[in-house]
N, CA, C and O atoms as a printed pandas DataFrame, in Angstrom:
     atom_number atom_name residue_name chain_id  residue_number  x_coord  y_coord  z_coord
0              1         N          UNK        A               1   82.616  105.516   97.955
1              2        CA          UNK        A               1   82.489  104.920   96.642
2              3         C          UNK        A               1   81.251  105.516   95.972
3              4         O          UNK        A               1   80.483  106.094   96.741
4              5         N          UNK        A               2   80.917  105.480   94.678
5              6        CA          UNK        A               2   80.092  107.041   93.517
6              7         C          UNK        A               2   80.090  105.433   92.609
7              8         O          UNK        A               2   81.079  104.813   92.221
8              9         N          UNK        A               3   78.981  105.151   92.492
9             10        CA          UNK        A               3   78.248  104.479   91.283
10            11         C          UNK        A               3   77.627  105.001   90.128
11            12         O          UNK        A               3   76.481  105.437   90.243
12            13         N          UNK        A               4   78.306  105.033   88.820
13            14        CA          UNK        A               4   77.566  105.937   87.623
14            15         C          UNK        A               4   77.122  105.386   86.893
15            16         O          UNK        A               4   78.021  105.099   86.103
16            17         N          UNK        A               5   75.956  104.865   86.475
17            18        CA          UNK        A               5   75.275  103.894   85.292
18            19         C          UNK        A               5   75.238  104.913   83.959
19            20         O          UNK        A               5   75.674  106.063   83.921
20            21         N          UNK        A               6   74.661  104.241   82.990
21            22        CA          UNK        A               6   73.943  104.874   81.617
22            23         C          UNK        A               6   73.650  103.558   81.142
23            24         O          UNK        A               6   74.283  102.800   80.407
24            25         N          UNK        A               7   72.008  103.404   82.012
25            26        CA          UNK        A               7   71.555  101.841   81.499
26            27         C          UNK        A               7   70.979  101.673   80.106
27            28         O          UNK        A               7   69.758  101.523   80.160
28            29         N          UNK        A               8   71.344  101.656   79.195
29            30        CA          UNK        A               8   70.594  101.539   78.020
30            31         C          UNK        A               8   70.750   99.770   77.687
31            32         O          UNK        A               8   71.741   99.052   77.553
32            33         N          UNK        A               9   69.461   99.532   77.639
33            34        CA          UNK        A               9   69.091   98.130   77.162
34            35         C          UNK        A               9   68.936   97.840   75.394
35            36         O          UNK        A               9   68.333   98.587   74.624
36            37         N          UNK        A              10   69.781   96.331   74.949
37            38        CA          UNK        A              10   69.628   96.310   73.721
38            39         C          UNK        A              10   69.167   95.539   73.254
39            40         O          UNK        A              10   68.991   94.663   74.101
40            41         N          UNK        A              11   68.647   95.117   71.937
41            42        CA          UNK        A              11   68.020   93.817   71.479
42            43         C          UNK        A              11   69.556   92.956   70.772
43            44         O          UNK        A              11   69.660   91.730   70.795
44            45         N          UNK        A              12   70.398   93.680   70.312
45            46        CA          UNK        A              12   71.495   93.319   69.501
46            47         C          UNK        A              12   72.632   92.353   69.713
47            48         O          UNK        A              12   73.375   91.828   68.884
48            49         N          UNK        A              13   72.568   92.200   71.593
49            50        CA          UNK        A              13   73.291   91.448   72.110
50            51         C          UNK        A              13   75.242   92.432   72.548
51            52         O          UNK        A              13   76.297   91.996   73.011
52            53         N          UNK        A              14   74.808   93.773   72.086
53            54        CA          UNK        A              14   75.907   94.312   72.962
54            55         C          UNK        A              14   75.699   95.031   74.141
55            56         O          UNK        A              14   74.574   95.187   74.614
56            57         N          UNK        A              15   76.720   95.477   74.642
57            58        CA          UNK        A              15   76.801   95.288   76.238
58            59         C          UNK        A              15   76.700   97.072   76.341
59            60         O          UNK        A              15   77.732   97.655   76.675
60            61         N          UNK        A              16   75.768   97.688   76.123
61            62        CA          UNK        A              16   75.211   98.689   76.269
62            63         C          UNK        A              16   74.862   99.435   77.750
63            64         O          UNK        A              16   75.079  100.639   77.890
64            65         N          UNK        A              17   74.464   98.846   78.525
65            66        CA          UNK        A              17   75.028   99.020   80.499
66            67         C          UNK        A              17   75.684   99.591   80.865
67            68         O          UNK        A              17   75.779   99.008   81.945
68            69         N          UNK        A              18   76.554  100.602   80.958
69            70        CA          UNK        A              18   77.374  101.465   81.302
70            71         C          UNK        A              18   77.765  101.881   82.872
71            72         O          UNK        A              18   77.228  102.825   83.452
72            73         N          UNK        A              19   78.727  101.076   83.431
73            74        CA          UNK        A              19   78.723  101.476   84.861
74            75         C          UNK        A              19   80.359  102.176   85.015
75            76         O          UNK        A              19   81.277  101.820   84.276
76            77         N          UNK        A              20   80.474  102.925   85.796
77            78        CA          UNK        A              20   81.884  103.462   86.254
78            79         C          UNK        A              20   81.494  103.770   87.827
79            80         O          UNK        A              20   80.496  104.277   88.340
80            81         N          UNK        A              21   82.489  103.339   88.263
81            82        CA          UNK        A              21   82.823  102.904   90.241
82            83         C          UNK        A              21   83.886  103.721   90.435
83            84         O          UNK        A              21   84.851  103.564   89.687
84            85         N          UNK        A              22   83.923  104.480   91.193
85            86        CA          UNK        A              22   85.058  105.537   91.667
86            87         C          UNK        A              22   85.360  105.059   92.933
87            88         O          UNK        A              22   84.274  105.195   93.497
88            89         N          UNK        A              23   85.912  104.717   93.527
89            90        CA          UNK        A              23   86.806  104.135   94.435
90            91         C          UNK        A              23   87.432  104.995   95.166
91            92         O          UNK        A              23   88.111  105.716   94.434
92            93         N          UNK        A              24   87.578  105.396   96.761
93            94        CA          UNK        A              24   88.625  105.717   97.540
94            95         C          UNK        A              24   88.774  105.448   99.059
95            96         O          UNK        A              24   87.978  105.883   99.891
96            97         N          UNK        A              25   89.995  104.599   99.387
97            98        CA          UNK        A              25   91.204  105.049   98.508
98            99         C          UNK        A              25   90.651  103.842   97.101
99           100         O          UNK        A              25   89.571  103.455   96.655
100          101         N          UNK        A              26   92.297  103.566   96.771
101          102        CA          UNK        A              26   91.787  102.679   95.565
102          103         C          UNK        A              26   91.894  101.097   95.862
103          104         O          UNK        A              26   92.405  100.424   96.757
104          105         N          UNK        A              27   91.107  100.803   94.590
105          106        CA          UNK        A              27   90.951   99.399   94.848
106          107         C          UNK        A              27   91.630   98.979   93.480
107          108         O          UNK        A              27   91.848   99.664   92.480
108          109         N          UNK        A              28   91.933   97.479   93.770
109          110        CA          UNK        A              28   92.472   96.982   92.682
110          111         C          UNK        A              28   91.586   95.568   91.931
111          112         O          UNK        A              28   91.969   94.912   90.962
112          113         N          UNK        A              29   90.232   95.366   92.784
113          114        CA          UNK        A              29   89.950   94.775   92.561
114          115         C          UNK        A              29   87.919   95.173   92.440
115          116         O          UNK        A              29   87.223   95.128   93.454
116          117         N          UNK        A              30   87.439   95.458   91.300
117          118        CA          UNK        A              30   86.102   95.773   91.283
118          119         C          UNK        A              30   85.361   94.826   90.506
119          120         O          UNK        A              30   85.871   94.330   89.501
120          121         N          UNK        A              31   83.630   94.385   91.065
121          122        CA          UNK        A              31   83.095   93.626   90.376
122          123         C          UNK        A              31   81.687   94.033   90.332
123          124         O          UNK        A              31   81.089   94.254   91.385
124          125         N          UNK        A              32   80.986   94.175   88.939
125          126        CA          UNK        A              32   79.898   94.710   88.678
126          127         C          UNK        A              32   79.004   93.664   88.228
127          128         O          UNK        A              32   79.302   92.988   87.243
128          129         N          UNK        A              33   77.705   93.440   89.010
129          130        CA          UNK        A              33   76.698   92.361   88.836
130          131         C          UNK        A              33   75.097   93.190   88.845
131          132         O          UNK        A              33   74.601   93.999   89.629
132          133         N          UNK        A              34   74.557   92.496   87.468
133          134        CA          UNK        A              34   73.436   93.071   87.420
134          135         C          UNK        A              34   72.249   91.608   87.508
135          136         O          UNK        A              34   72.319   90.422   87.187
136          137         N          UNK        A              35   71.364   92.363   88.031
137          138        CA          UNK        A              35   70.055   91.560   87.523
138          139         C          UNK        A              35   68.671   91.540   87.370
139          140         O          UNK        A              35   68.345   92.566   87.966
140          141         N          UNK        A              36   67.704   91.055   86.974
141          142        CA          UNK        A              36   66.321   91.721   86.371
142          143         C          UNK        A              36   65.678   91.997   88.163
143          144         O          UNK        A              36   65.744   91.355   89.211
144          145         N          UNK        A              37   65.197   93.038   87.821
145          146        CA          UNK        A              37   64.016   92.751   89.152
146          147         C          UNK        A              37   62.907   91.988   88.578
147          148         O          UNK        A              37   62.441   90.997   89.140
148          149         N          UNK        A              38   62.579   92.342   87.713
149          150        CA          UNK        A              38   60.979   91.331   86.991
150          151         C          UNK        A              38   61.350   89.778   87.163
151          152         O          UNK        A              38   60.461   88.940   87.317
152          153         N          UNK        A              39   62.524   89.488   87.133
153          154        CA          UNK        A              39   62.457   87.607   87.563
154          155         C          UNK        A              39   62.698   87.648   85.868
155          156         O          UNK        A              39   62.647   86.435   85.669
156          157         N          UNK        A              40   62.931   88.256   84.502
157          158        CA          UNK        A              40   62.631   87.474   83.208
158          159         C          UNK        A              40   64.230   88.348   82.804
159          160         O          UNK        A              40   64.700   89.479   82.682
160          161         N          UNK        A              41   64.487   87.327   82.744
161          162        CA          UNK        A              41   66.168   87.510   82.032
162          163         C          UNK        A              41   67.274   86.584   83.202
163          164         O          UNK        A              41   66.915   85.962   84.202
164          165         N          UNK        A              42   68.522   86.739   82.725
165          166        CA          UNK        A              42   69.640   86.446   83.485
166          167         C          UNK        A              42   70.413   86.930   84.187
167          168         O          UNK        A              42   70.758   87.840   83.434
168          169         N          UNK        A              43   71.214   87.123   85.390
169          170        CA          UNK        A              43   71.921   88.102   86.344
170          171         C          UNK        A              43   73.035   87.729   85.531
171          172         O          UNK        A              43   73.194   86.615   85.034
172          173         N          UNK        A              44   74.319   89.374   85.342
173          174        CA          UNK        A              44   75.227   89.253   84.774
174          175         C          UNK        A              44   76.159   89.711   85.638
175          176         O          UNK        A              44   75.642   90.309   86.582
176          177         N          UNK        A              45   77.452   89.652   85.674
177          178        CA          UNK        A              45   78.311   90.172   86.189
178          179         C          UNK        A              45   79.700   90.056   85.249
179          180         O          UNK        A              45   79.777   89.260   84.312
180          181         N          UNK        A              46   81.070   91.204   85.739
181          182        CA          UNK        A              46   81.751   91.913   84.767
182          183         C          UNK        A              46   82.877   92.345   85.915
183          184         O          UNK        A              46   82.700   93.173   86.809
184          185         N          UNK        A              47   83.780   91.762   85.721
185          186        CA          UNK        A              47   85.383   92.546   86.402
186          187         C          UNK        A              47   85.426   94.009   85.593
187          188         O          UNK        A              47   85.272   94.135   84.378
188          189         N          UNK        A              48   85.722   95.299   86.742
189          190        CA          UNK        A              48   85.753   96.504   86.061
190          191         C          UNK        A              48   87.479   96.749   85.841
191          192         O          UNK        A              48   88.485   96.391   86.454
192          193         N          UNK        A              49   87.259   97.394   84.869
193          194        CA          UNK        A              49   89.123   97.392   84.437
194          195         C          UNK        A              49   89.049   98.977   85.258
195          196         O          UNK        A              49   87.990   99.589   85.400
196          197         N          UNK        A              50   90.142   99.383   85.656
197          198        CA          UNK        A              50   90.747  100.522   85.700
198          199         C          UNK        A              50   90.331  101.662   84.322
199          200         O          UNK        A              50   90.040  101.223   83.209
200          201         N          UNK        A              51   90.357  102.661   84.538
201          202        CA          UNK        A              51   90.421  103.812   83.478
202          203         C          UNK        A              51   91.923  104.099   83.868
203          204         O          UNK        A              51   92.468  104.194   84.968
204          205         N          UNK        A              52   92.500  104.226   82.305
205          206        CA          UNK        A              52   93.648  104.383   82.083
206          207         C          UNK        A              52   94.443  104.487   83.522
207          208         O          UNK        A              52   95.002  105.410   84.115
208          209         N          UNK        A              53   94.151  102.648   83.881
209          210        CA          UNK        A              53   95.609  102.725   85.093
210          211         C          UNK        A              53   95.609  103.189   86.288
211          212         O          UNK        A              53   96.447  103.024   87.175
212          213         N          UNK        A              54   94.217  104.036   86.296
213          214        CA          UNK        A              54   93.835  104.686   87.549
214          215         C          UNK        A              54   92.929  103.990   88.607
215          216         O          UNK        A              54   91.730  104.269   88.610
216          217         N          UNK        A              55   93.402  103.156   89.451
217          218        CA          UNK        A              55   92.703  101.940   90.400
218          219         C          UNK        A              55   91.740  102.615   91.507
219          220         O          UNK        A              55   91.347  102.079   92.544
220          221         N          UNK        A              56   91.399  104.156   90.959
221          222        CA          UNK        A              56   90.493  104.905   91.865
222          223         C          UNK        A              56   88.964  104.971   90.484
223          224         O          UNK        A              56   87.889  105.493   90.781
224          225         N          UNK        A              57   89.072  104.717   89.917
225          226        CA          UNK        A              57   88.399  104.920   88.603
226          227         C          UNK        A              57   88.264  103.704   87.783
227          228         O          UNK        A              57   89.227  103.171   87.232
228          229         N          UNK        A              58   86.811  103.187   87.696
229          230        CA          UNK        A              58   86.897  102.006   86.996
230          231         C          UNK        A              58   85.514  101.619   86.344
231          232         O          UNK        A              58   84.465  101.927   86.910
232          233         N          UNK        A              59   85.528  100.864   85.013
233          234        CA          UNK        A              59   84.453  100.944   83.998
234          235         C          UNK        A              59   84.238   99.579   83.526
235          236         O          UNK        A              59   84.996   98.864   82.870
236          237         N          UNK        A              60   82.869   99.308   84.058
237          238        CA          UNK        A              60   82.571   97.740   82.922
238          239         C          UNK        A              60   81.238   98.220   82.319
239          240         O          UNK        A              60   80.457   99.136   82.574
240          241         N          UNK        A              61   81.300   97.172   81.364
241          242        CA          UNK        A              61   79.931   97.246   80.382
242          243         C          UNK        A              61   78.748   95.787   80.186
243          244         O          UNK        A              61   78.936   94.697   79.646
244          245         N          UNK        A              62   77.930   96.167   80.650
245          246        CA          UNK        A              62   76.935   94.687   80.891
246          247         C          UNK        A              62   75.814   94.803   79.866
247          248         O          UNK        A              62   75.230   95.812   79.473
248          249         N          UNK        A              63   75.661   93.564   79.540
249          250        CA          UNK        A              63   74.559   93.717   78.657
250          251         C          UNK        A              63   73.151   93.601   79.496
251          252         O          UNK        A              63   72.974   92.706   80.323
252          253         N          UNK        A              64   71.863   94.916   79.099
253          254        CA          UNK        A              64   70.547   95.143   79.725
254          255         C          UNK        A              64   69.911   94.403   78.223
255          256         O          UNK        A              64   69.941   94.926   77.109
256          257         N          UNK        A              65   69.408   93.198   78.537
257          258        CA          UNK        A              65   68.570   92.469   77.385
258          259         C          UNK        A              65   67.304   92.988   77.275
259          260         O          UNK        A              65   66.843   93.031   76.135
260          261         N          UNK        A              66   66.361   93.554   78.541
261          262        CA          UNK        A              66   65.229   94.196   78.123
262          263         C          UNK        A              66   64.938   95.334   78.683
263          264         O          UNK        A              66   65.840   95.463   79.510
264          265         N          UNK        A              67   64.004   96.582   78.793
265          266        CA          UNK        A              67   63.653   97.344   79.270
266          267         C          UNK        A              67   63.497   97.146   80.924
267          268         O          UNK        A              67   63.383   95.974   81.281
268          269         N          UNK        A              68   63.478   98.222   82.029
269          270        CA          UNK        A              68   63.108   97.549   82.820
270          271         C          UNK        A              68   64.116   97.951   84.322
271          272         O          UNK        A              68   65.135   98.544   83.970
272          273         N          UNK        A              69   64.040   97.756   85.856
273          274        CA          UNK        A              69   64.439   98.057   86.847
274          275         C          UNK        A              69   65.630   96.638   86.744
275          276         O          UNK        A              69   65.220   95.592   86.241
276          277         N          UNK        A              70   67.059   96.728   87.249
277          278        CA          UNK        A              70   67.916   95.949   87.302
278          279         C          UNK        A              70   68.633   96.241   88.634
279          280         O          UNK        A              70   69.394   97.207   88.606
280          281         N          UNK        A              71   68.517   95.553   89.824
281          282        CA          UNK        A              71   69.404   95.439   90.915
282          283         C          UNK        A              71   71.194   95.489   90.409
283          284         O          UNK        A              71   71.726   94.675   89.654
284          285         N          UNK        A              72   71.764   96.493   90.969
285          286        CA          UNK        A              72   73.417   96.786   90.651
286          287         C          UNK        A              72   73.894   96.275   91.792
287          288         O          UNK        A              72   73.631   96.852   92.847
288          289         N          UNK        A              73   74.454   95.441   91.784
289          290        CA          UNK        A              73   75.975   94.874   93.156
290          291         C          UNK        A              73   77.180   95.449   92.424
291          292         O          UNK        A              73   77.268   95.513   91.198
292          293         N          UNK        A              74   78.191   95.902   93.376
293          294        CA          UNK        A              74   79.517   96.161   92.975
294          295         C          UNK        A              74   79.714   96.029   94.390
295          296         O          UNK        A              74   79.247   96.630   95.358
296          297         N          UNK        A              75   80.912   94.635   94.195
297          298        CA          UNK        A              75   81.809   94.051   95.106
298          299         C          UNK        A              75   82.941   94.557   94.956
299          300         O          UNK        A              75   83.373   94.453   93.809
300          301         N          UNK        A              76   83.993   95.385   96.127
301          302        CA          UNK        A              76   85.522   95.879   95.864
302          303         C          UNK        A              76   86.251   94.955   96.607
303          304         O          UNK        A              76   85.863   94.308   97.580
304          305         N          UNK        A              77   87.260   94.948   96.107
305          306        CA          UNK        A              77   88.209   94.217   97.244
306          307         C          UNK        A              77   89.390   95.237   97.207
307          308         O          UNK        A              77   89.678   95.627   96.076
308          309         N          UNK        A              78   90.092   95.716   98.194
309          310        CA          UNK        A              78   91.216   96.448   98.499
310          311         C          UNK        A              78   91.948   96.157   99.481
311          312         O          UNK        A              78   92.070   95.083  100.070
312          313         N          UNK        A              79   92.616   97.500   99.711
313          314        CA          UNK        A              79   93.812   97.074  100.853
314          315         C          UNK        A              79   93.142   97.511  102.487
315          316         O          UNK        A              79   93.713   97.444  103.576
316          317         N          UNK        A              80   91.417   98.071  102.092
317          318        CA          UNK        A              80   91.231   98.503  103.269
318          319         C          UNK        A              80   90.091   97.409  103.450
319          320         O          UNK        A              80   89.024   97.719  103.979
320          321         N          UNK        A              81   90.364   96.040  102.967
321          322        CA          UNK        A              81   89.260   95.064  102.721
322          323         C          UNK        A              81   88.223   95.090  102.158
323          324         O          UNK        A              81   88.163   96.031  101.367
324          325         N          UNK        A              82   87.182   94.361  102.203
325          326        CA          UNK        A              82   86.302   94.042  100.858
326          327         C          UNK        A              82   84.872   94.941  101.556
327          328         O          UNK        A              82   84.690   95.273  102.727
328          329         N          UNK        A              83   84.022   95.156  100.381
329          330        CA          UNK        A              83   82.968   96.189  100.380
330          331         C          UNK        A              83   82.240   95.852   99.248
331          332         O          UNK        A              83   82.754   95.516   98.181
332          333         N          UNK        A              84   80.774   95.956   99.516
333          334        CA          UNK        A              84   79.525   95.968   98.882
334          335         C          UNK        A              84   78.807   96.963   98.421
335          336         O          UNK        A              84   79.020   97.654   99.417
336          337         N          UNK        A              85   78.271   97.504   97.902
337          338        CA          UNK        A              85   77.058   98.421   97.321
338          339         C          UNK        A              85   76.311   98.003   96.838
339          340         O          UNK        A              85   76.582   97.342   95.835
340          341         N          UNK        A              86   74.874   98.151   97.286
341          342        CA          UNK        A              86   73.404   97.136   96.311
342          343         C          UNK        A              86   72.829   98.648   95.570
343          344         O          UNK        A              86   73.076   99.723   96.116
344          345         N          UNK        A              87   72.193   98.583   94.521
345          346        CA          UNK        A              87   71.404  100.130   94.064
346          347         C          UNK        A              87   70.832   99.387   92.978
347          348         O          UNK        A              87   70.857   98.188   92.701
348          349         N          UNK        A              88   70.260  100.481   92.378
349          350        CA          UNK        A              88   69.116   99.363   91.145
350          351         C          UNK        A              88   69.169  100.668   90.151
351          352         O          UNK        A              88   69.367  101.804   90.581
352          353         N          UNK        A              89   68.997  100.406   88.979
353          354        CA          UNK        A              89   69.211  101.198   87.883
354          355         C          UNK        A              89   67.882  101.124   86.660
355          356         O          UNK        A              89   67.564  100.013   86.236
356          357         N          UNK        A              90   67.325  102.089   86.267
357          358        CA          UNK        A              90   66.195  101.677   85.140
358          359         C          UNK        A              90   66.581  101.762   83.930
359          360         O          UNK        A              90   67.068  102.746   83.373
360          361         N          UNK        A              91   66.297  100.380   83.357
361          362        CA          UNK        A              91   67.664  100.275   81.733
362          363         C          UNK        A              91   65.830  100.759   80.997
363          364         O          UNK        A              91   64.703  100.447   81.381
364          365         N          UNK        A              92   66.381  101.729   79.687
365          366        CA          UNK        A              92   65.555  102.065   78.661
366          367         C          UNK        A              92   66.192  101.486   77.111
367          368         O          UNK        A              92   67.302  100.961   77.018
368          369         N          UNK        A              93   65.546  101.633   76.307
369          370        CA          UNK        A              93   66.196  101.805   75.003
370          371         C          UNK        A              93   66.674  103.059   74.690
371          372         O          UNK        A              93   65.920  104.010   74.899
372          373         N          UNK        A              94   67.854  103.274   74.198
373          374        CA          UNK        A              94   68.568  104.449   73.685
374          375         C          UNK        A              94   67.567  105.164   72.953
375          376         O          UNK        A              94   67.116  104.484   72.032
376          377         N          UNK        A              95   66.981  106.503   73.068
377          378        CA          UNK        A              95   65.949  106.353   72.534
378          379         C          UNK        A              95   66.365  107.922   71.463
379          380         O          UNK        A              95   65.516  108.750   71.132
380          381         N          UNK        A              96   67.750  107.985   71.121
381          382        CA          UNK        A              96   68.242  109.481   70.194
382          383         C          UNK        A              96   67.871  108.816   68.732
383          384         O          UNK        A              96   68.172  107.702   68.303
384          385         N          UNK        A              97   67.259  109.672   68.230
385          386        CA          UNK        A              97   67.136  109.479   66.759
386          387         C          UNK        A              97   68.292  109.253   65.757
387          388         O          UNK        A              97   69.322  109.899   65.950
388          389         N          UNK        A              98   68.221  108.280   64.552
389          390        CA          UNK        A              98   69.675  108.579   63.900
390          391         C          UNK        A              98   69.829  109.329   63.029
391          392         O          UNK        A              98   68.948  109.565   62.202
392          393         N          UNK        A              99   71.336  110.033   63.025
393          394        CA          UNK        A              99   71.498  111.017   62.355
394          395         C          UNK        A              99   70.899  111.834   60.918
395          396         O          UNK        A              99   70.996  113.036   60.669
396          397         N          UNK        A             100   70.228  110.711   60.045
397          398        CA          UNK        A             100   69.583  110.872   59.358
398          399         C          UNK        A             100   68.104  111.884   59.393
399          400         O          UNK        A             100   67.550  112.850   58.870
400          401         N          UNK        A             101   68.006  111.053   60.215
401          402        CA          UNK        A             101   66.227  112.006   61.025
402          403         C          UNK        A             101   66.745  113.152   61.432
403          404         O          UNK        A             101   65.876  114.020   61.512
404          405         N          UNK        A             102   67.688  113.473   61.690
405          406        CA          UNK        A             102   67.514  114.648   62.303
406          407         C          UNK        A             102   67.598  115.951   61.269
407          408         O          UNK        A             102   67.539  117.115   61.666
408          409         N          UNK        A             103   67.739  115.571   59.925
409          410        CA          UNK        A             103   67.931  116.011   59.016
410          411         C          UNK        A             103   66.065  116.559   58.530
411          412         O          UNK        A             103   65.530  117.606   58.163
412          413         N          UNK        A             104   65.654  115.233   58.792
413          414        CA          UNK        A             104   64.273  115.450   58.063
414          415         C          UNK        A             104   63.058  116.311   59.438
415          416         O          UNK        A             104   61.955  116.771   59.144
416          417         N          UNK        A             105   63.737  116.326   61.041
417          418        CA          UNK        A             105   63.170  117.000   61.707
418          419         C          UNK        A             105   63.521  118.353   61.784
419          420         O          UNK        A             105   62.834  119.175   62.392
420          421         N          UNK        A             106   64.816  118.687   61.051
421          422        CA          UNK        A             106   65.336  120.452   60.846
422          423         C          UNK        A             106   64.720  120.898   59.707
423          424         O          UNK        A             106   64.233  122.023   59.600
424          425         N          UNK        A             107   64.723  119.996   58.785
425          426        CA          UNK        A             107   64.203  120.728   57.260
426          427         C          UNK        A             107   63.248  121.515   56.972
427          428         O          UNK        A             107   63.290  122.407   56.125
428          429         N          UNK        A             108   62.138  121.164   57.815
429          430        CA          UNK        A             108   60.806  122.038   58.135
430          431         C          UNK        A             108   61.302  123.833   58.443
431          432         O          UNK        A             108   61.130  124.944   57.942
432          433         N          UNK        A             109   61.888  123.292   59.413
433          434        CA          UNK        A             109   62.483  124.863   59.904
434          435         C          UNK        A             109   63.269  125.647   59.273
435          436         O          UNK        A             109   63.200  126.874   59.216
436          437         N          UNK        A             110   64.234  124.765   58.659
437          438        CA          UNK        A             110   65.091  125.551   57.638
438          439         C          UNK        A             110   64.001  126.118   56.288
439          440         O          UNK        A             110   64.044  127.312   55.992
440          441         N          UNK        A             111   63.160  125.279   55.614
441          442        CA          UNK        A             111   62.165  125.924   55.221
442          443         C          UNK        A             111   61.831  127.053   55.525
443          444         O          UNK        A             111   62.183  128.141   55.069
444          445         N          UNK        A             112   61.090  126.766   56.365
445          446        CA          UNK        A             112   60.228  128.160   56.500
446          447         C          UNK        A             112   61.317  129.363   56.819
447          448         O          UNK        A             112   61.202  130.370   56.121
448          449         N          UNK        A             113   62.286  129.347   57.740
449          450        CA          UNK        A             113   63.199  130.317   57.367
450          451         C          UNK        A             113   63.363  131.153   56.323
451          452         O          UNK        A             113   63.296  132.380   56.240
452          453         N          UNK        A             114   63.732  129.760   55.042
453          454        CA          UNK        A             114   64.231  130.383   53.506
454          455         C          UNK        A             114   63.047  131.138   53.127
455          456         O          UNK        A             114   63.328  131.972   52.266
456          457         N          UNK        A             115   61.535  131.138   53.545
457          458        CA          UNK        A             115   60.790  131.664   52.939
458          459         C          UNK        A             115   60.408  132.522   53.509
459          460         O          UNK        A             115   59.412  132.826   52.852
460          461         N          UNK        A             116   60.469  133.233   54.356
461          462        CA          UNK        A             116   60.051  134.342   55.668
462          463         C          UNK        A             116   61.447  134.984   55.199
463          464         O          UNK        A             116   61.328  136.130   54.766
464          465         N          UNK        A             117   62.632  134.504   55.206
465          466        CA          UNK        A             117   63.553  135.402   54.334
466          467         C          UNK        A             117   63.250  136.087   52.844
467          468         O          UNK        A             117   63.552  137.271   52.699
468          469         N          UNK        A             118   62.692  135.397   51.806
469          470        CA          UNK        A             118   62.400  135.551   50.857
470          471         C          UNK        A             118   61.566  136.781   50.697
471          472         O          UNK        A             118   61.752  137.762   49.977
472          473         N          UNK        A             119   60.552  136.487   51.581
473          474        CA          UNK        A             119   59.283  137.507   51.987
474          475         C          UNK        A             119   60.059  139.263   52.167
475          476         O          UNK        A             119   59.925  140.343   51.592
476          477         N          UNK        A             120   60.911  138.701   53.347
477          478        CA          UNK        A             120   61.252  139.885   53.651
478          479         C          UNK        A             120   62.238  140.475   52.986
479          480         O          UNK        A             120   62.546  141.616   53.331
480          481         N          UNK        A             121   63.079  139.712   51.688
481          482        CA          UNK        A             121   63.949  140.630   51.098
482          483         C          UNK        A             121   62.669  141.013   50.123
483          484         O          UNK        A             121   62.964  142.111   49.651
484          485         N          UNK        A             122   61.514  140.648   49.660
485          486        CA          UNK        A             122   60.827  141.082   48.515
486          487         C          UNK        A             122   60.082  142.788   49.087
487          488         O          UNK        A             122   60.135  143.856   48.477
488          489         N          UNK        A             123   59.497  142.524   50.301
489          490        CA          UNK        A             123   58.933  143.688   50.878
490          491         C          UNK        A             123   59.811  144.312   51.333
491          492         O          UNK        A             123   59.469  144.872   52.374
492          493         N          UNK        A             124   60.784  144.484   51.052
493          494        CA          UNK        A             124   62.213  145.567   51.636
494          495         C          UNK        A             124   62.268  146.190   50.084
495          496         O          UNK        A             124   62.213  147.418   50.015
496          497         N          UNK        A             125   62.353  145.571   49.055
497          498        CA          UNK        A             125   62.881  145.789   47.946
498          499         C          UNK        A             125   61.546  146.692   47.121
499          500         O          UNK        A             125   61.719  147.685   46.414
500          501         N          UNK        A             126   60.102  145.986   47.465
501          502        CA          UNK        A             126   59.172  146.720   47.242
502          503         C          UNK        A             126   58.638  147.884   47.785
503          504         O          UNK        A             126   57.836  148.573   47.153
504          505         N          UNK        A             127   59.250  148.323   49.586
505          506        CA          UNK        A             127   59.569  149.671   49.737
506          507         C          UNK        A             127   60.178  150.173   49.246
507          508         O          UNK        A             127   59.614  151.215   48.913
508          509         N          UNK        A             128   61.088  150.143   48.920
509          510        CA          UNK        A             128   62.332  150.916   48.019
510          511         C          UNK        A             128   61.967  151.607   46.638
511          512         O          UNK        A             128   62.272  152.719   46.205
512          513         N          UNK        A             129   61.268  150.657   46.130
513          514        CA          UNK        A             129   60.736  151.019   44.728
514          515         C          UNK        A             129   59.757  152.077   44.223
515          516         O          UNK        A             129   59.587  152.643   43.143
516          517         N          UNK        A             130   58.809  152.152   46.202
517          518        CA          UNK        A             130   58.060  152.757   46.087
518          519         C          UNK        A             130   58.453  154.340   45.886
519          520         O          UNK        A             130   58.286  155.001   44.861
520          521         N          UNK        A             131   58.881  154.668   46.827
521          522        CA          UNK        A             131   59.626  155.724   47.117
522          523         C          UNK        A             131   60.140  156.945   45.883
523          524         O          UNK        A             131   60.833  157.906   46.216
């Protein structure tokens, strides 16, 4: 069994936690439980659905309320009986800029481009002339 997080913690109240459990053989039955190591928040837990139908492959989403180390349980139950995994995951804030910014962190560059271009069609054009 392959435990895959993408802990991102939110203030917003959605379930931003990202776990997928790969299973083999398969299971039909997966359960994903989180909880703070700091002692300040609530332990959550989440039945993982299948990915499209595939009972070897399976995805829940938990909400990480604050920054911070979170103990992961995923309980299986199958046909080759039941199984545990403990692991711990460090939830951050998503921390990608929005699309907007990224506009105002290229612009600089595109700048100076247009003008180091400028430069150099003027001193191309002012060899030429010389001549």
């Amino acid at each position: 069994m392959t435990v895959w997080t993408d802990p991102d913690a939110t203030d917003d109240q959605t379930p931003a936690g990202r776990f997928w459990v790969t299973v083999t053989p398969e299971a039909p039955s997966v359960v994903v439980a989180i909880r703070p190591f700091d002692g300040t928040g609530v332990g959550r837990s989440a039945p993982a659905s299948a990915v499209n139908g595939d009972n070897h492959r399976h995805y829940a989403a938990l909400l990480l309320d604050h920054e911070g180390r979170y103990g992961v349980h995923v309980a299986i139950d199958g046909p080759s009986g039941e199984a545990a995994v403990d692991a711990y995951a460090d939830a951050t804030y998503d921390l990608r800029p929005r699309p907007i910014l990224m506009v105002v962190f290229v612009l600089p560059f595109l700048l100076a481009g247009f003008i180091w271009g400028k430069l150099l069609i003027k001193r191309r054009m002012h060899g030429k002339g010389a001549k």
